[in-house]
C-alpha positions in Angstrom: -49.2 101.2 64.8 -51.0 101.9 67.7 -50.8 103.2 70.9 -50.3 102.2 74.8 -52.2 103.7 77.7 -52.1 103.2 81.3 -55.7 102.2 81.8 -55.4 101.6 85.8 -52.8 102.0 88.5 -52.7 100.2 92.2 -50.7 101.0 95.1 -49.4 99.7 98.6 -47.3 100.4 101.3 -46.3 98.1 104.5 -48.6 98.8 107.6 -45.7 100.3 110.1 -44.9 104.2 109.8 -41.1 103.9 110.8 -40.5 107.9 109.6 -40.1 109.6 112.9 -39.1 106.7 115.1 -36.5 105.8 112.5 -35.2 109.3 112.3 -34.9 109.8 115.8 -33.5 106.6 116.8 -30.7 107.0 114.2 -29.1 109.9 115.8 -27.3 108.1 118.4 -25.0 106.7 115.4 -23.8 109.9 115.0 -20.3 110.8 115.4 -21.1 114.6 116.0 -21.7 116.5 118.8 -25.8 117.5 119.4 -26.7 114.7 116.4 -29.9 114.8 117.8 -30.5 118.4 116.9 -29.0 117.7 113.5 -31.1 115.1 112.3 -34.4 116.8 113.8 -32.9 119.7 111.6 -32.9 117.4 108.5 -36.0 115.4 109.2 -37.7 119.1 109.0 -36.2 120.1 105.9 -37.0 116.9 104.2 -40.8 117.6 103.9 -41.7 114.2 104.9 -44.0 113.0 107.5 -44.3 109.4 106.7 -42.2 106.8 105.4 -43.6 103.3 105.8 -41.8 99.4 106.5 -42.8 95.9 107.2 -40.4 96.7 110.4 -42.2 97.2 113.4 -40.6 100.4 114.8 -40.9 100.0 118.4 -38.1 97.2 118.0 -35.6 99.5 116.0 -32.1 99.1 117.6 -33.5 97.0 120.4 -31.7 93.4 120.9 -34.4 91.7 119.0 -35.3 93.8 116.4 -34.4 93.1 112.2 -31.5 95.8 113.4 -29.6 95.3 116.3 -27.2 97.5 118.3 -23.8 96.8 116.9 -25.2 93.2 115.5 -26.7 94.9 112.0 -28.3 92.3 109.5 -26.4 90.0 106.7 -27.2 90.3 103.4 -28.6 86.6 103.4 -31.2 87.7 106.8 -31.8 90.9 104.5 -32.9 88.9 101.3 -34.6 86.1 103.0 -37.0 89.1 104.7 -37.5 90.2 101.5 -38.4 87.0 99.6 -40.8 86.8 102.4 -42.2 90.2 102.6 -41.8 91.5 98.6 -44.4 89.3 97.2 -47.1 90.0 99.9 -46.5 93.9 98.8 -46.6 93.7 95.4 -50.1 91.1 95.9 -51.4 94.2 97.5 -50.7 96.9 95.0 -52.1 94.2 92.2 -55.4 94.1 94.3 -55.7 97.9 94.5 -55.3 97.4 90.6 -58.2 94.6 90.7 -55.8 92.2 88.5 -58.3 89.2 89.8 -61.1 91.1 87.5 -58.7 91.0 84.2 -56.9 87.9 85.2 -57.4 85.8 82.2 -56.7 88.5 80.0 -53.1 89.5 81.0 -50.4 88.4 78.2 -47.6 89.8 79.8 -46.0 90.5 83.5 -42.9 93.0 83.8 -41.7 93.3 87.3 -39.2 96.1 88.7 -37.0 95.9 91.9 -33.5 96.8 93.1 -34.2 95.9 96.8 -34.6 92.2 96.6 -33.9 89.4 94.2 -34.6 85.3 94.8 -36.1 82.5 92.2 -38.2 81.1 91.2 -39.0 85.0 92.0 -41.8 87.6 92.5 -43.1 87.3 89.1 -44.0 83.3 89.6 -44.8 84.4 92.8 -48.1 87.0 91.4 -48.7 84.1 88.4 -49.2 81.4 90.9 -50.9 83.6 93.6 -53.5 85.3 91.3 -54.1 82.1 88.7 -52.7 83.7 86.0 -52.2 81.6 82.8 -49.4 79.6 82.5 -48.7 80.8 78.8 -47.6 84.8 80.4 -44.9 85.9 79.4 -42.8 87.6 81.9 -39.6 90.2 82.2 -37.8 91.0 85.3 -36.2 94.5 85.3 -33.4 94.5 88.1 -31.3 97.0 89.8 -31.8 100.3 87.4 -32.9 102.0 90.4 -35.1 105.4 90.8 -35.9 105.3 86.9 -36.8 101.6 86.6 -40.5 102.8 86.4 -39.7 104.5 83.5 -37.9 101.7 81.8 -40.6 99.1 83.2 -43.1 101.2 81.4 -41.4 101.5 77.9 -41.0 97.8 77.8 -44.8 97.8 78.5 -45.5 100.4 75.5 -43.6 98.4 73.3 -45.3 95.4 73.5 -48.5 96.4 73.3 -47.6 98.8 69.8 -46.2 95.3 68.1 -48.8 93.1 70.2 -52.2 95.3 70.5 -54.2 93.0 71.8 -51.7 92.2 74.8 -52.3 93.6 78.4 -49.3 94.4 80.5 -49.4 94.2 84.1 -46.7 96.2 85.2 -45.3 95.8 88.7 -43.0 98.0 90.9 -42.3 96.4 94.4 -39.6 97.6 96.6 -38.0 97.5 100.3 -36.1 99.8 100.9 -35.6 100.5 104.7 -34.2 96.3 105.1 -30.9 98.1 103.5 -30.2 100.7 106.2 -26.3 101.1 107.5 -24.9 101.6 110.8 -22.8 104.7 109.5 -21.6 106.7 111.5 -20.7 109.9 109.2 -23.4 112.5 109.0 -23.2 112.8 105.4 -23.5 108.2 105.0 -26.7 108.7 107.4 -28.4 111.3 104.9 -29.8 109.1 102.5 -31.5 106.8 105.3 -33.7 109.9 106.2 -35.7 109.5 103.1 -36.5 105.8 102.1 -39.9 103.9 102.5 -41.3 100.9 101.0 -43.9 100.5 98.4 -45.3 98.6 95.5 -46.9 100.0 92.2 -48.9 98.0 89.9 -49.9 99.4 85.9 -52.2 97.7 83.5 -51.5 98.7 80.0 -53.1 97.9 77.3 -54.0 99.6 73.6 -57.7 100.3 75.3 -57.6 104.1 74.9 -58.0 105.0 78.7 -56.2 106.8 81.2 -52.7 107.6 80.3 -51.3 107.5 76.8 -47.6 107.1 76.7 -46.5 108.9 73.8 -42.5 108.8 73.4 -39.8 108.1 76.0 -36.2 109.6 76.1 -32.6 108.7 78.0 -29.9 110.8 78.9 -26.9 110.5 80.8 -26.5 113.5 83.0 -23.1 115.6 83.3 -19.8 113.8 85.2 -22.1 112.5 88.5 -21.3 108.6 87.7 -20.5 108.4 91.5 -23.1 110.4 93.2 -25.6 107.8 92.5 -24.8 104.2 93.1 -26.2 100.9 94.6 -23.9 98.0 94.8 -24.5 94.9 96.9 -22.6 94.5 100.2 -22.0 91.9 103.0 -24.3 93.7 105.4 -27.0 94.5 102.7 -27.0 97.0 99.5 -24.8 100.0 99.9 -26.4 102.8 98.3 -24.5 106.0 97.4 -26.5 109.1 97.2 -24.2 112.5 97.7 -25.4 115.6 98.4 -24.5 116.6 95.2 -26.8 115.1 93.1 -29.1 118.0 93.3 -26.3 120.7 92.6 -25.6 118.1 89.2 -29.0 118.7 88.0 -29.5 122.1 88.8 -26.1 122.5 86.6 -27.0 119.7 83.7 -30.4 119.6 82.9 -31.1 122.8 81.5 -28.8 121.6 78.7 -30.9 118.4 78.8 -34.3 119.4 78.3 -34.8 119.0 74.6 -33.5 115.1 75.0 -35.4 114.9 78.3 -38.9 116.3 76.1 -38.2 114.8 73.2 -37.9 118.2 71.0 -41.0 119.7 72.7 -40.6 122.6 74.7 -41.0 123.6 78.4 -44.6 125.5 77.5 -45.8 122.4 76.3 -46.0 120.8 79.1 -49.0 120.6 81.5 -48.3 118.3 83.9 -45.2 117.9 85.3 -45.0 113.8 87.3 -41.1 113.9 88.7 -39.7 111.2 90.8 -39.3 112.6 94.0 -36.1 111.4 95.0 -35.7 114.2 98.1 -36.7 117.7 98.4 -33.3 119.3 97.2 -33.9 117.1 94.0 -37.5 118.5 92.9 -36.0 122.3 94.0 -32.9 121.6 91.5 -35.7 120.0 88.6 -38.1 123.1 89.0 -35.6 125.7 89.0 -33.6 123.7 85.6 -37.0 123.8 83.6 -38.5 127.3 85.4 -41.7 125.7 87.0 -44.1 127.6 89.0 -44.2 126.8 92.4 -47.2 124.5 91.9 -45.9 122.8 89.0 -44.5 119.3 90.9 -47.6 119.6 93.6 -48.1 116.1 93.0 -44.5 115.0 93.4 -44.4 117.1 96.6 -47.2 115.5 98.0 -46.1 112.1 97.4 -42.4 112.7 98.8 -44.3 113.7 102.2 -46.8 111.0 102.3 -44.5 108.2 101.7 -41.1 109.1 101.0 -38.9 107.9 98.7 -39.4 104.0 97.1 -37.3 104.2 94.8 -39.0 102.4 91.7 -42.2 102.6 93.1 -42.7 106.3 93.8 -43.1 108.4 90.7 -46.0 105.9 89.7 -48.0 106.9 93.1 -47.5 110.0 91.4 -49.0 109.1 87.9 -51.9 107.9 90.3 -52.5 110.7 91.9 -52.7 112.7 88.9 -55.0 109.9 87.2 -57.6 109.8 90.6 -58.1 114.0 90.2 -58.9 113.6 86.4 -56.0 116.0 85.4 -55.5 116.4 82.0 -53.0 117.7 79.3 -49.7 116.8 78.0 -47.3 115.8 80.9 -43.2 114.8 81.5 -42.4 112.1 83.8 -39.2 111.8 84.9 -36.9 109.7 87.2 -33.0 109.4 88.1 -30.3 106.9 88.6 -27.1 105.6 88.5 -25.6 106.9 85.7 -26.1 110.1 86.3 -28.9 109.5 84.1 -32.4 110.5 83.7 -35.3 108.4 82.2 -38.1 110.4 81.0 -42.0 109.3 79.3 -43.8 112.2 77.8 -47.8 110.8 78.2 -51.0 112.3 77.3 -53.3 112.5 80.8 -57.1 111.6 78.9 -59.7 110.9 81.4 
């Protein structure tokens, strides 16, 4: 049987940098006294300096602005937005991949969100847009969350070990600042210090460039059901994401690590691609497996250049580490609801 790579990767984010506008403007939600020191406080410990949305920032909380003082978006306003704006995304990260050049040759179209769903949806959307063939067969992967890159992926590598002359395009598209909250508890308004939107786009294929995928693994993570969970509401998706999610980690995954590997061991590992889900999340994964500082560089430097986009995110990070030629045996891994943890050992080539 043979084997999947990732041959290429595209990317793209929405033109507005909301990050410190957003930030700032939220802390006259709080409840607390001095909220504005807090959430500078925060913003500074989060290590990100950009977080990008199709929302123009200057009309945040102003009367007409997507959110409004006391007059915060439906559910319906919230998905229309997206029907309108997802596609346009995910169009964008499939150009950065140059699907026009391999357009005829696609098989199959897998498509990843848990921001946004509509049909006919995105994936007749990117058939009709780019002229794909009619014959494609296509997957939708909804609402996994974090680690639907993962699974989007696996599906992918499947395919092409029982179909090896298929080519996957592989699609991540996600909006994630249309489901903010006007919360007034410190510990609700956390979570909204971190999202951004993005879209990811993979071609894989059994050409043996780029990044082999080699085995992928699933656990469920200690008693942390609740720390992690996305449900949809009447005023958007509520998203829970406690505090503690880090502190489950930090106590669970070092009991985790040969399902998380797959039987191979910490030292095997060269490159380590984690889905950086917050600051406090990549601390609790390095100190669980005993990286050096440098280990999650990549992860780091995505989590400050964009944030978190939830699906999207640890591929920028698979990018990165495809664009500076790095090679070795790596461990991706992303988390979700569950508490679980989704995790693809790959082979970085060339």
């Amino acid at each position: 049987m043979g084997e999947a790579f990732i041959n290429r990767i595209g990317t793209a984010v929405p033109p507005f940098d909301v990050h410190r506008t957003f930030s700032n403007s939220l802390a006259p939600l709080l409840s607390q006294k001095n909220s504005r020191a807090i959430i500078s406080r925060l913003v500074d410990r989060a290590q990100i300096d950009h977080r990008y949305s199709f929302l123009d920032p200057e009309l945040f909380l102003k009367p007409d602005g997507f959110y409004q003082p006391g007059h915060f978006p439906d559910t319906l306003k919230r998905m229309r937005f997206f029907e309108q704006q997802a596609p346009v995304l995910a169009a964008r990260a499939l150009e950065d991949l140059d699907l026009a050049g391999v357009k005829d040759d696609i098989t199959h179209l897998i498509v990843a969100c848990c921001t946004g769903f509509y049909a006919p949806g995105i994936d007749v959307d990117i058939i009709n847009r780019f002229g794909l063939r009619p014959t494609v067969e296509r997957t939708m992967i909804g609402f996994m969350g974090c680690y639907a890159a993962v699974n989007a992926l696996k599906l992918a590598r499947h395919i092409v070990r029982s179909e090896p002359n298929a080519k996957v395009a592989v699609v991540n598209v996600e909006l994630c600042t249309i489901h903010l909250q006007e919360v007034h508890d410190l510990d609700q308004m956390l979570c909204y210090l971190i999202w951004g939107d993005g879209a990811s786009a993979c071609l894989v294929s059994s050409e043996p460039t780029g990044i082999e995928l080699q085995s992928f693994h699933s656990v469920m993570i200690g008693d942390g059901a609740e720390q992690l969970a996305w449900r949809i509401g009447q005023s958007g998706f509520d998203i829970v994401l406690s505090g503690k999610v880090a502190q489950t980690l930090g106590h669970s995954l070092p009991g985790a690590i040969q399902s998380v590997l797959g039987g191979r061991q910490v030292r095997d590992i060269a490159l380590w691609a984690i889905h950086p889900g917050g600051r406090a999340i990549l601390d609790a994964v390095g100190r669980a497996f005993g990286l050096d500082e440098g280990a999650l560089g990549e992860s780091r430097s995505i989590l400050r250049r964009f944030g978190n986009m939830s699906s999207a995110t640890l591929v920028f990070v698979l990018k990165e580490m495809l664009e500076r030629r790095l090679k070795g045996l790596g461990c991706a891994m992303a988390f979700g609801p569950g508490l679980a943890a989704e995790s693809m050992v790959f082979q970085a080539a060339n």
